[in-house]
N, C-alpha and C positions, 0 to 999 in steps of 0.2 A: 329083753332089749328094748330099751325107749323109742320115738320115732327119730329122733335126736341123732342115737347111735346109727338106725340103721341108714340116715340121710347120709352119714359122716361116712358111712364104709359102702355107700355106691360113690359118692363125690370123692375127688382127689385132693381135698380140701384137710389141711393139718384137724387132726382129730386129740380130741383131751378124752380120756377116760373119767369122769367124774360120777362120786358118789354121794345121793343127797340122803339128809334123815327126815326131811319135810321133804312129801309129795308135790305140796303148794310150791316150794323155793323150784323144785322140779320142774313143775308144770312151767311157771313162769323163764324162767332159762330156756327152756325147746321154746317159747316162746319169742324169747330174744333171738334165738337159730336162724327162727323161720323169716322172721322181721329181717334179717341179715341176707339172706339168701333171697329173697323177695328182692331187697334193694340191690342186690348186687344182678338179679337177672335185670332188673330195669335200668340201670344207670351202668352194669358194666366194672361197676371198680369198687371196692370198699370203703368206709367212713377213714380207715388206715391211709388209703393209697387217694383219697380224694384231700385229705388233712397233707398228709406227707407230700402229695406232689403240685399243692400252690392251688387246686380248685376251688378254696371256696378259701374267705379269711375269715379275722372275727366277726365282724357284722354282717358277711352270709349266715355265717354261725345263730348268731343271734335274734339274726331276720325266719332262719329255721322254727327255730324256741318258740318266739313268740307264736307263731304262725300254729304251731303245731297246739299251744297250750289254746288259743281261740279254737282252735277247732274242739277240744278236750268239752270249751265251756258251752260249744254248741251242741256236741253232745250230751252233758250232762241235763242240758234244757229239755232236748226230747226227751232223753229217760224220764226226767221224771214229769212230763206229758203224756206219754203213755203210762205211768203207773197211776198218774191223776186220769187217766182214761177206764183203766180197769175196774181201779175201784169207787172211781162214781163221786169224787171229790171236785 
């Protein structure tokens, strides 16, 4: 049983049964879970019920995106500062 499953059958939360043939596609989904449940204990509501109930429009939406993709490119700047750290480049 993945961590996936067994998040889904302590929580009361609608549960899919799904079966992957890539571990990777796997991993990545329980990823998307935890990224989900993470947001929903901080904010309280889901991306569904914040869309659906008028919280945010499209240029909240948008104002997200960007925000999130700078941050993507701040990251990728330290990664590869620390691998220029490793190897001595």
């Amino acid at each position: 049983m993945s961590d996936r499953e067994i998040m889904n059958a302590k929580s009361s939360t609608k549960s899919k049964m799904q079966h992957f043939r890539d571990p990777v596609v796997e991993r990545v989904c329980d990823k998307f879970v935890q990224r989900s449940d993470l947001g929903f204990e901080k904010y309280g509501r889901t991306l569904h019920d914040e869309r659906s109930g008028g919280h945010k429009d499209l240029l909240d939406y948008l104002n997200d995106i960007q925000e999130e993709l700078m941050d993507a490119v701040l990251y990728i700047q330290a990664a590869r500062e620390e691998l220029d750290d490793k190897h001595g480049t």
